[in-house]
Residue frames relative to the residue before (quaternion, step in Angstrom):
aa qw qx qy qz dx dy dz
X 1.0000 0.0000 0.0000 0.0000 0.00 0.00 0.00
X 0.4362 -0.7405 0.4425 0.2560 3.37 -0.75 0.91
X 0.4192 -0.7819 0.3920 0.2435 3.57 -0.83 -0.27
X 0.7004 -0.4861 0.2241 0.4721 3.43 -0.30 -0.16
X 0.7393 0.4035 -0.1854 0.5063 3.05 1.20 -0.99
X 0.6153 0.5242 -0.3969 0.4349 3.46 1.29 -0.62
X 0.4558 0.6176 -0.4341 0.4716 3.78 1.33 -0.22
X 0.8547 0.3295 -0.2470 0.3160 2.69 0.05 -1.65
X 0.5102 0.5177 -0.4842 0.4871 4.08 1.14 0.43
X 0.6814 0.4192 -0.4211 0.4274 3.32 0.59 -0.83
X 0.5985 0.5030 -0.5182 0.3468 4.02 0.33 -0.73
X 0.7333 0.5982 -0.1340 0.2940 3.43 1.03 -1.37
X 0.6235 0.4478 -0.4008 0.5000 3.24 1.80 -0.91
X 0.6175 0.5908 -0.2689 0.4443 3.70 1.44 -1.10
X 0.6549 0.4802 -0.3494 0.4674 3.83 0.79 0.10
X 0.6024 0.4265 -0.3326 0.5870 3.66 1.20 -0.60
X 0.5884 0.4853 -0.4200 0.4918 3.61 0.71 -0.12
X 0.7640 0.3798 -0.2218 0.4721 3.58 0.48 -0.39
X 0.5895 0.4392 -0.3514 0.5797 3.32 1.43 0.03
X 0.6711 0.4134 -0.3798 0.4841 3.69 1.13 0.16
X 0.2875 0.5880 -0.4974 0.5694 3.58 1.48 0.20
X 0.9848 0.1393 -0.1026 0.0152 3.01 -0.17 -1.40
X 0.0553 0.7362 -0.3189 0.5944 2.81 2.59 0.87
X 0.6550 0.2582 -0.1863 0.6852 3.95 0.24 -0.97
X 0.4536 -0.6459 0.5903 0.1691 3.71 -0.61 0.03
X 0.7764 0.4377 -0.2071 0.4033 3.50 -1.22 0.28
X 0.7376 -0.5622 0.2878 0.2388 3.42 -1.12 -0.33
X 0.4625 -0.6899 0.3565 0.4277 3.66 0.22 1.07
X 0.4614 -0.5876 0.6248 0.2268 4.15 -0.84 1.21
X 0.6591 -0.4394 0.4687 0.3909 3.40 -1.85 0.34
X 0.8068 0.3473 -0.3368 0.3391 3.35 0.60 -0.58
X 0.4632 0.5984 -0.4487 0.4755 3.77 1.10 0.51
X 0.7587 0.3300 -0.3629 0.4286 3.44 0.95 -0.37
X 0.7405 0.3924 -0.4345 0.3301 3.06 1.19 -0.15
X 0.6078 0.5503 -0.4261 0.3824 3.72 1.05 0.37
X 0.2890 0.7648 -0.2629 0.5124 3.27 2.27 0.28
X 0.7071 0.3593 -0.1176 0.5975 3.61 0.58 -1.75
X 0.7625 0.4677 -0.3262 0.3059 3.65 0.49 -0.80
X 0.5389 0.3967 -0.3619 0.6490 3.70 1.62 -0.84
X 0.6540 0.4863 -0.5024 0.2888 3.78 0.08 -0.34
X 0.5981 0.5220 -0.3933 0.4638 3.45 1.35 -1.02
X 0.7266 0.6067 -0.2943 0.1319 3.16 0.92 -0.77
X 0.1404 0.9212 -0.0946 0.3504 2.55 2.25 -0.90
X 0.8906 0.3088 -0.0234 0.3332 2.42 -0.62 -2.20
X 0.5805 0.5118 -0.2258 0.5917 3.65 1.15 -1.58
X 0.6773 0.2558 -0.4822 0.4932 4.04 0.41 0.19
X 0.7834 0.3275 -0.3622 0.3846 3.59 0.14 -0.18
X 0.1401 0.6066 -0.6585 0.4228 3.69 1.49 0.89
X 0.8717 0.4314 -0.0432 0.2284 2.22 -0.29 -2.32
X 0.4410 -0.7729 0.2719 0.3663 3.63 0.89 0.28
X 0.2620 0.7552 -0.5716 0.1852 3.69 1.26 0.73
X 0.1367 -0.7018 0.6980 -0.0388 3.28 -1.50 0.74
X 0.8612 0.1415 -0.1612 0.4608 3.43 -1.04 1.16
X 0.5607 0.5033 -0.4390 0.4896 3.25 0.73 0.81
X 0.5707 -0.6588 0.4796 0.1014 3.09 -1.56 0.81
X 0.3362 -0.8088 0.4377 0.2031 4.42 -0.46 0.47
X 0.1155 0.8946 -0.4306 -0.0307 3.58 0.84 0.87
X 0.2875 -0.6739 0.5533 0.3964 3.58 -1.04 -0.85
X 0.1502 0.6943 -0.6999 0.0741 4.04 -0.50 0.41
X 0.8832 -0.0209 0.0662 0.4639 3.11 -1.76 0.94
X 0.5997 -0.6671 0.2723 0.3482 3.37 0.85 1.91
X 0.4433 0.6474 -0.4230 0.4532 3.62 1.10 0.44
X 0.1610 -0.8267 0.4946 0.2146 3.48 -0.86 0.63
X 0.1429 -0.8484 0.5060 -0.0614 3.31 -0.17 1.38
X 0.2915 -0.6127 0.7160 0.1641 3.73 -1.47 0.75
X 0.1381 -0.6919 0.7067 -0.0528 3.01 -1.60 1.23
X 0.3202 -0.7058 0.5683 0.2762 3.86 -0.65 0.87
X 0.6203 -0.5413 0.5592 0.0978 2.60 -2.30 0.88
X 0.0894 -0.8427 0.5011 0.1757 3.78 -0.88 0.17
């Protein structure tokens, strides 16, 4: 079960994504949704696990968490 706060990162990481959709114009490509679903999965698996302050990147097609300062 998620928490409050983990919600309230996911709405927030999933809105700035959709404000960069829409900054570029048009319709999110195949490959925005799939680097969409993949930080979202990723997301999620950090706020299992009970990370806090970290960031949902992609390197070397690997999805990778990077902390916040």
């Amino acid at each position: 079960m998620l928490t409050e706060f983990g919600m309230n990162s996911l709405i927030t990481m999933l809105e700035f994504q959709y404000l960069d959709i829409l900054q570029r114009g048009g319709r999110p490509s195949a490959h925005d949704r799939i680097l969409a679903s993949r930080t979202g999965v990723g997301a999620i698996d950090a706020i299992i696990q009970g990370q806090r302050n970290v960031m949902i990147g992609v390197r070397n097609n690997e999805v990778v968490l990077c902390p916040i300062e």
